[in-house]
C-alpha positions as CSV (number, residue, x, y, z in Angstrom):
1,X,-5.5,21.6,11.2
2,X,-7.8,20.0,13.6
3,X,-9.8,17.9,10.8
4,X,-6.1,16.7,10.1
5,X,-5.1,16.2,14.0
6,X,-8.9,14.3,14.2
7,X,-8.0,11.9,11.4
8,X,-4.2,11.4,12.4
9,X,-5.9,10.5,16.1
10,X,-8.4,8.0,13.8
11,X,-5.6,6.1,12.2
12,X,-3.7,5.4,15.6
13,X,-7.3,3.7,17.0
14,X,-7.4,1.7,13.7
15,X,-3.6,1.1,13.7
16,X,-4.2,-0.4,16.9
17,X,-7.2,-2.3,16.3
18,X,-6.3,-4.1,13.0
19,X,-2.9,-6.3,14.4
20,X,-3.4,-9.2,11.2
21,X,-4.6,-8.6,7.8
22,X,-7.6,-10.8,6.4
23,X,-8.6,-9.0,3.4
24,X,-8.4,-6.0,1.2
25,X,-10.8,-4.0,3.3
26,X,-8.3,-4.6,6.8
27,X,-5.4,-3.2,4.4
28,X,-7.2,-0.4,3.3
29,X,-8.5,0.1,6.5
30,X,-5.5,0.3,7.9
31,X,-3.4,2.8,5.6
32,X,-6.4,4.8,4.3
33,X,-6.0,7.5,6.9
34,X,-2.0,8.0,5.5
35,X,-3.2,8.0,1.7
36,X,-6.8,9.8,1.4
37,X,-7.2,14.0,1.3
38,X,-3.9,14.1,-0.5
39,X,-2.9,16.4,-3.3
40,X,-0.3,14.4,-4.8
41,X,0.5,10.5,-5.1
42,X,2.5,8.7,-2.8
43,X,3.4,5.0,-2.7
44,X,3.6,3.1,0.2
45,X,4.2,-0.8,1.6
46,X,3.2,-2.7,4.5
47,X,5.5,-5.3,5.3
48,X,3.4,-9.1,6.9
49,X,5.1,-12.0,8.4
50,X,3.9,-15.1,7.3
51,X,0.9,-15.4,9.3
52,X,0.0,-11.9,7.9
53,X,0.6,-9.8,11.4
54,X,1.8,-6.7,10.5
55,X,5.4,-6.1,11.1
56,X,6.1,-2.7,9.4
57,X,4.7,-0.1,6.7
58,X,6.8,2.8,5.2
59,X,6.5,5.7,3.0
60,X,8.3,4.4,-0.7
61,X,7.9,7.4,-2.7
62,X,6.2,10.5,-3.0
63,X,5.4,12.2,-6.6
64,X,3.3,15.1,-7.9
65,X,-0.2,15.2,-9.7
66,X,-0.7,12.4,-11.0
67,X,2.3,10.5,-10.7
68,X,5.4,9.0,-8.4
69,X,8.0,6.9,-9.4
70,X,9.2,4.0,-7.4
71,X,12.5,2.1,-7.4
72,X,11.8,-1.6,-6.6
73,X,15.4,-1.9,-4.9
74,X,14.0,0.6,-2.0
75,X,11.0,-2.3,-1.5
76,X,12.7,-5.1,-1.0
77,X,16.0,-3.7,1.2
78,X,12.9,-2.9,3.4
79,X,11.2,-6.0,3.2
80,X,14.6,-8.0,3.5
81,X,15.9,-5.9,6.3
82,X,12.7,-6.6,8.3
83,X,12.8,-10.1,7.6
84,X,9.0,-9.8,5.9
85,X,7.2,-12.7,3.8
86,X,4.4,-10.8,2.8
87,X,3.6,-7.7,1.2
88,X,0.5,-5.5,0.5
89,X,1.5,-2.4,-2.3
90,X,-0.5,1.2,-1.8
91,X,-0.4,4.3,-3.7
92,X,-3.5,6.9,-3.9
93,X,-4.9,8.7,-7.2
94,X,-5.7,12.1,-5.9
95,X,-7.9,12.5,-9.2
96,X,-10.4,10.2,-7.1
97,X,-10.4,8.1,-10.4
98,X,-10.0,4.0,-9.4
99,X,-8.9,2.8,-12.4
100,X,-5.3,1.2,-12.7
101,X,-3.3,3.0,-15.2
102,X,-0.7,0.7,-17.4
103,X,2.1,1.9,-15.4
104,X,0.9,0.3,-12.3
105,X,-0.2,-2.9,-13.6
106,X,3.5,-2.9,-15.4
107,X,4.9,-2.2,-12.3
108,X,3.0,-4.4,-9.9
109,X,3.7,-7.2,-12.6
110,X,7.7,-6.1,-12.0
111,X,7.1,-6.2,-8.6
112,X,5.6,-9.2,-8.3
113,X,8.0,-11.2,-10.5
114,X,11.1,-10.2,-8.3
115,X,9.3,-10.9,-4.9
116,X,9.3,-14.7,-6.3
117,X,12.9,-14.5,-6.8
118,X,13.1,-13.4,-2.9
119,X,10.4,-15.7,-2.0
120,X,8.4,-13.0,-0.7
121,X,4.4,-13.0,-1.8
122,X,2.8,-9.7,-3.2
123,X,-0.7,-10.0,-1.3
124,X,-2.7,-7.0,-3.2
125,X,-1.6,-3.8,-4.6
126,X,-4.0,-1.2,-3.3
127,X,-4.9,2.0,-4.9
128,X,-6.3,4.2,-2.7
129,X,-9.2,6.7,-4.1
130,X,-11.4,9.3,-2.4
131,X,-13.2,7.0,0.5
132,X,-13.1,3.8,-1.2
133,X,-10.2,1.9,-3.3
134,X,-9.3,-0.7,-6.0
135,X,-7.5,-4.2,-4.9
136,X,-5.5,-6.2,-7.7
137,X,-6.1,-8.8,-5.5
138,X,-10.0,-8.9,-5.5
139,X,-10.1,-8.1,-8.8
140,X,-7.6,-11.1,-9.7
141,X,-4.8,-8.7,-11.6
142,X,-2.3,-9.9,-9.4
């Protein structure tokens, strides 16, 4: 419980340190604390304005093992609602294991395709392993 209290603690210092997001690493630097030492997936967003300040991020979906499903229409009320242009994706493999499974590139793809239609840009989808993560973005699978 106090590891846990330690890390919580951790994320509000980095929370507060990291106001504008310049790569991968600030994104991951600043949700890693919500997504790490968990035994089952979640899927969360971070909502940028168009210079990239961070102006919200929110739980999506949480799942079991080695899955969570995600309904698009719960993203993009949220994004709408708080008026964001950007958008970084996160969800964690508790497995540890980095690589990107079919479903989430076919659902990052999905993503992607309606943010156009709102005219809101997917930045990265993030998936979050065990101290260290894989960005669609770096790796150009965006």
């Amino acid at each position: 419980m106090a590891s846990s209290e330690l890390a919580k603690r951790k994320s509000l210092e980095v929370q507060s340190e990291i106001k504008k997001i310049k790569s991968s690493q600030d994104a991951y630097n600043f949700m890693k604390y919500h997504l790490h030492d968990l035994n089952h997936e979640q899927f969360w967003i971070m909502l940028l304005s168009r210079s990239n300040s961070i102006l919200h991020f929110t739980k999506i979906s949480q799942g079991g093992l080695s899955a969570t499903l995600v309904d698009p229409k719960l993203i993009f009320s949220t994004a709408l609602e708080r008026k964001a242009s950007g958008l970084v994706l996160f969800h964690n493999h508790p497995s540890g294991n980095l690589q990107a499974s079919e479903n989430d590139k076919k659902l990052t793809q999905k993503i992607v395709k309606s943010a156009e239609l709102l005219e809101i840009t997917v930045l990265d989808h993030i998936i979050v392993g065990q101290n260290t993560y894989f960005s669609f973005a770096d790796e150009h699978e965006l």
